[in-house]
Structures are given as C-alpha cells and as structure tokens.
C-alpha positions as CSV (number, residue, x, y, z in Angstrom):
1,X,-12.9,-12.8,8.1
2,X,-9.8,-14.0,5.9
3,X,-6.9,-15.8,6.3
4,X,-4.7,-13.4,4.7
5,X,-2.9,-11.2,6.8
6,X,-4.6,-7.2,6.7
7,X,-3.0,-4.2,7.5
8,X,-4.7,-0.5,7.3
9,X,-2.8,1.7,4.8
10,X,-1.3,4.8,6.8
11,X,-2.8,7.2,4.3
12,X,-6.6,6.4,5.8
13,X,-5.7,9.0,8.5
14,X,-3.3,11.4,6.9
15,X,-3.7,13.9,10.1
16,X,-1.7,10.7,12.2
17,X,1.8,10.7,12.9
18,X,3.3,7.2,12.6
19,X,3.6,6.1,16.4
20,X,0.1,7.6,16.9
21,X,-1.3,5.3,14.0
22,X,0.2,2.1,15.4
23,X,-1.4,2.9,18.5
24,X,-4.9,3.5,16.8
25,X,-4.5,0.3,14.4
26,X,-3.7,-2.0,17.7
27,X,-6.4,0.2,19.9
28,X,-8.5,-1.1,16.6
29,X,-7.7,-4.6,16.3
30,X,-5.3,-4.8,13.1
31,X,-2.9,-7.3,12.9
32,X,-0.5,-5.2,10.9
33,X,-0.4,-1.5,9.7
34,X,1.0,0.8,7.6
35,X,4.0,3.2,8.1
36,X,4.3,7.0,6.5
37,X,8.2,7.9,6.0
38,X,7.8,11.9,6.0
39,X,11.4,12.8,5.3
40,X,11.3,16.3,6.8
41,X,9.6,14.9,9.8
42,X,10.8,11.6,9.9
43,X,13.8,11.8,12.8
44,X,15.8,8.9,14.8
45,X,13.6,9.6,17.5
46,X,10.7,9.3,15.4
47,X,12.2,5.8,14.2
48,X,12.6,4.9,17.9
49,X,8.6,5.4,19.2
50,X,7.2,3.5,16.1
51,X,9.6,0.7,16.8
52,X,8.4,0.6,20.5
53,X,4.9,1.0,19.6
54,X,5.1,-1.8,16.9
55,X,6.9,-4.3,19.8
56,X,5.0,-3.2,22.9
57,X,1.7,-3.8,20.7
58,X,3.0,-7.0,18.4
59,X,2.0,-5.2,15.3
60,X,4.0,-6.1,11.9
61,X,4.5,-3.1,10.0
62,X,3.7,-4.4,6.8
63,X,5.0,-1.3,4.5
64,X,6.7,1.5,4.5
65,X,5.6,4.5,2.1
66,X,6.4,6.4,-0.3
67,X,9.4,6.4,-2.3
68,X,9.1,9.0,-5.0
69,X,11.9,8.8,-7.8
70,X,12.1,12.0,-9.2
71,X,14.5,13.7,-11.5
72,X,16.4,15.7,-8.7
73,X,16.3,12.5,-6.7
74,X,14.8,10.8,-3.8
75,X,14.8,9.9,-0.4
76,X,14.8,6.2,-0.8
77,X,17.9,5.1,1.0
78,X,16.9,6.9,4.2
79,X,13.6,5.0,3.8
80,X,15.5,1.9,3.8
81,X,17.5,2.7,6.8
82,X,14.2,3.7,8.4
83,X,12.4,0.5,7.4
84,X,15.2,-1.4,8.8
85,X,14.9,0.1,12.2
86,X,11.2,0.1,12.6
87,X,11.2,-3.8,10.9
88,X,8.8,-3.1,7.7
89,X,8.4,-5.1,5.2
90,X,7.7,-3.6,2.3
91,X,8.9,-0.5,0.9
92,X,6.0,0.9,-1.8
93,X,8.0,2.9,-5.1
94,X,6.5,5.6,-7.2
95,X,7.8,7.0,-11.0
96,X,7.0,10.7,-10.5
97,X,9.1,12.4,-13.8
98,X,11.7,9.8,-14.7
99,X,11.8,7.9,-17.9
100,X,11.5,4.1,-17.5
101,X,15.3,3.5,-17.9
102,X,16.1,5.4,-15.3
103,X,13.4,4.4,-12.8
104,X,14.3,0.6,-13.5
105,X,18.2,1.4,-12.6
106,X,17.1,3.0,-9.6
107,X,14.5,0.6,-8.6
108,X,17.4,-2.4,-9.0
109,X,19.3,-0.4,-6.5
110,X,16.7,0.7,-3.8
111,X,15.9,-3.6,-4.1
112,X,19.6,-3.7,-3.4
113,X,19.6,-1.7,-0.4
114,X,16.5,-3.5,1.1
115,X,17.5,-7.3,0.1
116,X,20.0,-8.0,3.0
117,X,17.4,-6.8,5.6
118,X,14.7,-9.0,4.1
119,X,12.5,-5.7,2.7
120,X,10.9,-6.5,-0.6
121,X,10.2,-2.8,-2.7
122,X,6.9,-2.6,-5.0
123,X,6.5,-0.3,-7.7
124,X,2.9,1.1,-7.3
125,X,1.7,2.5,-10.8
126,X,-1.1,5.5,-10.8
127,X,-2.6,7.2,-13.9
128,X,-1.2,10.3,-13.0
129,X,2.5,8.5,-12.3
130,X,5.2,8.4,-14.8
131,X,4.7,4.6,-14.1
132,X,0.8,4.4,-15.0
133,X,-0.6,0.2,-16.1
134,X,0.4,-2.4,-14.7
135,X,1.8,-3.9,-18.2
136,X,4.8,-1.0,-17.8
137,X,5.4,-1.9,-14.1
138,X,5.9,-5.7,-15.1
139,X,8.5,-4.0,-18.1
140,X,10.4,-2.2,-15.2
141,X,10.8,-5.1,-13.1
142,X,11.6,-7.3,-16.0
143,X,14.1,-5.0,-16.6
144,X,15.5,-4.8,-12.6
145,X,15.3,-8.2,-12.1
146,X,15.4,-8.5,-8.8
147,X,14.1,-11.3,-6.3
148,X,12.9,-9.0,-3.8
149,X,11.0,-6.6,-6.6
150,X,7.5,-6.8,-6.9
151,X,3.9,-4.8,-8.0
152,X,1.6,-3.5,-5.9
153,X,-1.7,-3.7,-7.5
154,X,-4.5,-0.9,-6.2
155,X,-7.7,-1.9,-6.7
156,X,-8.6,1.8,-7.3
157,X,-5.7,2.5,-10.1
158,X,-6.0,-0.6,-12.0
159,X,-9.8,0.4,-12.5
160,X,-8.6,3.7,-13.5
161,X,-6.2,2.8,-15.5
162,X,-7.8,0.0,-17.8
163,X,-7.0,-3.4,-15.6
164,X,-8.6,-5.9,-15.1
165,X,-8.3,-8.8,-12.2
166,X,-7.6,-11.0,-15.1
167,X,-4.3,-8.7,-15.7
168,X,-3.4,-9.2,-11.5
169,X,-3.9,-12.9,-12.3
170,X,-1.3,-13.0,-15.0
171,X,1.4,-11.6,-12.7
172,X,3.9,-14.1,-11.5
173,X,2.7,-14.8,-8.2
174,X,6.1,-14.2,-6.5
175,X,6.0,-10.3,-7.7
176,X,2.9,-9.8,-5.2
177,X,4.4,-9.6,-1.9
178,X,0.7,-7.3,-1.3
179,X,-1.9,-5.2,-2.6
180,X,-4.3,-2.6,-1.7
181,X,-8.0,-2.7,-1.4
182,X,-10.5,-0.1,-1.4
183,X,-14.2,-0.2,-3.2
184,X,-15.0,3.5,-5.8
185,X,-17.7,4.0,-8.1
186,X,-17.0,2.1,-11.2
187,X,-16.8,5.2,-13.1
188,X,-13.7,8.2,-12.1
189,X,-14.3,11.8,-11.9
190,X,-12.1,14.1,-13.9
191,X,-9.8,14.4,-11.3
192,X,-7.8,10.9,-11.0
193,X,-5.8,12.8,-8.6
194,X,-8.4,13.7,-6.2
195,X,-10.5,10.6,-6.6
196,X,-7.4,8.5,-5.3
197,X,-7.0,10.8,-2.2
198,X,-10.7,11.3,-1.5
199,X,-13.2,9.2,-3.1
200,X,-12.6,5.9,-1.8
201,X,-14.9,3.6,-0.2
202,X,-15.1,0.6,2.1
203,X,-15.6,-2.6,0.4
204,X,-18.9,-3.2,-1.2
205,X,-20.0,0.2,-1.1
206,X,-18.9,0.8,-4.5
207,X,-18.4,-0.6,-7.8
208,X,-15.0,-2.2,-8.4
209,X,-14.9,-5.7,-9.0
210,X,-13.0,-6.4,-5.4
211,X,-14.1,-10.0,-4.6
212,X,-12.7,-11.0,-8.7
213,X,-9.2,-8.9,-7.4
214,X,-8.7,-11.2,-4.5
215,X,-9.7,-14.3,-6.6
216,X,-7.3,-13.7,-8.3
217,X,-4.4,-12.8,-6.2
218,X,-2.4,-15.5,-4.7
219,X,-2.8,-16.8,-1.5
220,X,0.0,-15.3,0.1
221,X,-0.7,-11.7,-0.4
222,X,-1.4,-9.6,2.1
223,X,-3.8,-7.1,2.0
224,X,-3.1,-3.1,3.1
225,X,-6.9,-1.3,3.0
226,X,-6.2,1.4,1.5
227,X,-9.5,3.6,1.5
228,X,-8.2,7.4,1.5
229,X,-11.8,9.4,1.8
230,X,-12.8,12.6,3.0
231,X,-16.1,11.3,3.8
232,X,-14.6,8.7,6.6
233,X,-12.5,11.3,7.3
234,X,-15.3,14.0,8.1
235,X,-17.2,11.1,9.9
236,X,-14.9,9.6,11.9
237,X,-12.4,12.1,13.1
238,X,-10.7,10.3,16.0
239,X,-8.1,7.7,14.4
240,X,-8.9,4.5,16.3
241,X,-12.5,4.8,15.3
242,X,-11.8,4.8,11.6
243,X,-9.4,2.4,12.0
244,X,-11.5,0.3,13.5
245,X,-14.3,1.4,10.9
246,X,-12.3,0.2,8.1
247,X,-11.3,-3.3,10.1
248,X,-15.3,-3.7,11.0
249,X,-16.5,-3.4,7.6
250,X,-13.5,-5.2,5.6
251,X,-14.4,-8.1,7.6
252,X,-17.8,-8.0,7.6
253,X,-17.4,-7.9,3.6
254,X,-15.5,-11.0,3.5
255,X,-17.2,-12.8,5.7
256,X,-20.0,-12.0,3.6
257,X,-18.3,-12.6,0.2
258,X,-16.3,-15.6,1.0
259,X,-18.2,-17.3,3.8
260,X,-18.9,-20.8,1.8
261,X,-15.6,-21.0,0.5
C-alpha cells in the first residue's frame, strides 16, 4: 500500500466508455480514476452520467485526457468545459506537429482556461511527440509560466526517451501535480508507438527502474497506472477485473517495495 493517492489511467481499458470505467474502477476498489475526453463522442449527456457515477461512487477523477495541439487545432477548450462539469483535476497536453513556440502560447492559454476552476494542465512528452524529453517540456513551461502548469512524467517514455529518475528529481516539485506508472522491458522494440499502447506491464514485471521514479517524486504526487497492454487486455476482458488486476498487483508491489519504510 501507499499513501499517495492512485488512480487507473482510462487508457488500461480502451474498449470502456467513461461512465462505464468509473463504475469498473469503484466496482475495483480505486480511490480515483481516469477520464477519456472523445470529442466526437463526448456529449452533455455523456458529461452528465460520469458526473453521477463519480458522486454516487465518491471517486475523484484525477485527469482528464488528451489534449492534442495540432496545427489545425484542438479540442482543448471543450475539454476544459468537460473537466469542469465532471470535477477532474488534471487535464494531460500532448505537442503532436506544432513547433515549441507555438505549443507554449497555447499551453499558457488552455492553463488559462483551467485556472479559475482549480484544473492544473500537464504536458506529457513521448518520443514520437513533437514534445519528446523531459528537458524540452521543462523549456515550454519555463516559457508559459504558469502556476497551474506542470509535467507529467511516464515511467515508460522517460525510459524511452533517455531519462532518468535523477532528471524527475530535478523537476521543481510544484510542476508534478502526478505521474504515470507502468513496468516494460528495459529495452524498446522498434515501434515506440506500439510499445506505449501495448507492451506495458504491471509493476515489477519488467525492467524499468520504478521504485527509483517514486523515490524520487515528491510526496504529493499522485500516481495514475497507466499499464496499456494487449496482454491484460486478452486476459482480462471484463473491465472491473483488470481494473482490479492492476489495483491488486500495484499494491502488492509497494507493499513489497516500500514496506520498511
């Protein structure tokens, strides 16, 4: 068990819509989940049965996801107005095309947006993003700079892209509202794209250096699992029971990992 507060990342069961997963993460046992904004889905009564769900069940919705800035635009202030009526916290922000200039203008206003509701926004970086090291999302944010910006550090993608915890530990603690976890062999396939959607694995059954990660976050971050695999998919095909897969074996592993300390 930890004390930090841990939420399953909606994109464990992709096949879920986003009332149906807040159901299966309380059915599980999760104090807080993850919310997937489809925008040619997402609807105002869509908004309205995740909101239920999240009260009737006393789950927080810890983030909402993803905002992709792209050079013929976004959906980003919908998100906000969604995130606002469902009550997530987070809003996670992806560079898919955009020069850094650009994203960092449109990352200071999408922070804008979500500041007066209390939503803090994270720029996620991936190796096949326009935003791809953590070093360049600390650059944008340097360059928004704004209170309620922050990084979200994958444990996955800052293997893949060269990080180290020793990087996350460098970060100004205020700029890691939370990260994701999720255990990979040490070494990536060819296909970064694939192995971030598929290859995961619950903690300790890979080789990432997880337990240094957490060391080296600050206490206040909150953890989203976010283990995307086609193996847990393919094994556990009802929602609930992966969800409550993931929940069994993420505390298992730090009860295991951190039980002296």
């Amino acid at each position: 068990m930890t004390s930090r507060l841990l939420s399953l990342a909606a994109g464990v069961c992709p096949e879920t819509g986003p009332a149906d997963f807040v159901d299966a993460c309380a059915n599980a046992g999760w104090d807080a989940c993850g919310i997937w904004f489809d925008a040619n889905t997402w609807t105002d009564t869509v908004a309205t049965k995740v909101r239920r769900r999240l009260d009737d069940t006393g789950l927080i919705a810890l983030d909402m996801e993803p905002i992709f800035v792209t050079p013929d635009g976004d959906h980003g202030n919908r998100m906000v107005e969604a995130a606002v009526r469902v009550g997530a916290r987070n809003l996670l922000v992806v560079s898919r095309g955009v020069d850094d200039g650009h994203f960092a203008e449109r990352f200071g206003e999408l922070c804008d947006l979500a500041a007066p509701y209390g939503i803090g926004c994270s720029i996620e970086f991936l190796a096949f993003m326009s935003v791809s090291s953590l070093g360049q999302s600390i650059d944008i944010l340097d360059r928004a700079n704004r209170p309620n910006g922050g990084v979200l550090i994958d444990s996955l993608h800052l293997a893949r892209t060269g990080g180290t915890p020793a990087d996350a530990a460098s970060v100004a603690p205020a700029r890691l509202a939370y990260a994701q976890l999720c255990d990979a062999p040490s070494k990536g396939p060819g296909d970064a794209y694939a192995d971030a959607l598929d290859g995961r694995s619950t903690l300790g059954d890979g080789g990432l250096p997880v337990r240094e990660l957490v060391n080296a976050l600050p206490a206040h971050t909150a953890i989203s699992m976010e283990i995307r695999s086609s193996a847990l998919r393919s094994t556990f095909t009802d929602a609930t029971d992966r969800a409550r897969h993931v929940l069994d074996t993420t505390n298992a592993w730090f009860a295991a990992e951190f039980s002296a300390e």
